[in-house]
N, C-alpha and C positions, 0 to 999 in steps of 0.2 A: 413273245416276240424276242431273237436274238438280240442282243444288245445293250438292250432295255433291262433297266433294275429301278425296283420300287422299293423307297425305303422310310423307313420309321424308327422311330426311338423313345426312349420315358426315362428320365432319370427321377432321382429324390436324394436329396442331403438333407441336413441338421446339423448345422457346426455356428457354433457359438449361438445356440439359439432361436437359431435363423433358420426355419423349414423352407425351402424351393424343390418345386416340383417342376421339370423341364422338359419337352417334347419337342421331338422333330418329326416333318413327312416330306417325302422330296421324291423327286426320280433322277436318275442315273442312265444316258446314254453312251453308247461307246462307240466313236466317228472311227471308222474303217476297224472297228475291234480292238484300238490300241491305244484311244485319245477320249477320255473319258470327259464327259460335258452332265455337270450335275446343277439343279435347280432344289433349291427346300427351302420351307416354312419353319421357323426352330424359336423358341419360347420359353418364358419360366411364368409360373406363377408362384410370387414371393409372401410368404406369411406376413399377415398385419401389415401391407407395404399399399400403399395405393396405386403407384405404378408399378407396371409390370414389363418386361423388354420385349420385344417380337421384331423379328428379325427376316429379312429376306436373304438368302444365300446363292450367290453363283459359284460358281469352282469349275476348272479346267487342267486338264494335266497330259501328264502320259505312263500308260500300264505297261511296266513291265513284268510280265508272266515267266515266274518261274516253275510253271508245270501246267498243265492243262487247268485244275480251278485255283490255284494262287497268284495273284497278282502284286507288287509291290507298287504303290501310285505316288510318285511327289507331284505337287500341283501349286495351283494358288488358288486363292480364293479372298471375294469381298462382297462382305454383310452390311446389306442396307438397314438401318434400323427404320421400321412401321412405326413408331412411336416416337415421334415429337418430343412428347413430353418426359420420356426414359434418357434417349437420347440422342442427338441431333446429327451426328457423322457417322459416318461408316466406317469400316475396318477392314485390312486389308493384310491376308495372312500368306503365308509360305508354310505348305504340310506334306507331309509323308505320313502316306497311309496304307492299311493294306486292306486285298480285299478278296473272298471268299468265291470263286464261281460256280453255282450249280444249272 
């Protein structure tokens, strides 16, 4: 489907100790090809930690393409946290990003 981008991710660290392991799944719409509207699910699971964070993501922006598949995206975005008991507010960011089109 033109427009439409599905996306994932897996990270892992270890700093001071502390193993987290992290994943994202979301999708990626683009409103008239130039207004990028993204939804994802993004998570850690933290070693020996009884809570773990899970997060719901919105983001909205605007693509500016510098060639046929590079886009530079600044946007905003705000993360609802799914856990209660991780933690109770949300967050709300300001990003620049870029992004790959095939």
């Amino acid at each position: 489907m033109d427009d439409l981008a599905i996306k994932a991710g897996l990270g892992y660290s270890d700093l001071d100790y502390t193993t987290v392991f992290s994943y994202k799944v979301g999708a990626k719409y683009y409103v008239i090809s130039k207004i990028p509207v993204q939804v994802d699910l993004n998570g850690a699971s933290i070693k020996d930690s009884s809570e773990n964070p899970l997060w719901l993501g919105l983001q909205g922006g605007y693509a500016i393409f510098l060639g046929n598949n590079v886009s530079i995206e600044p946007g905003l975005r705000y993360s609802l946290s799914l856990n209660q008991d991780f933690y109770d507010k949300g967050i709300f960011e300001a990003r620049i990003g870029f992004a790959l089109h095939f």
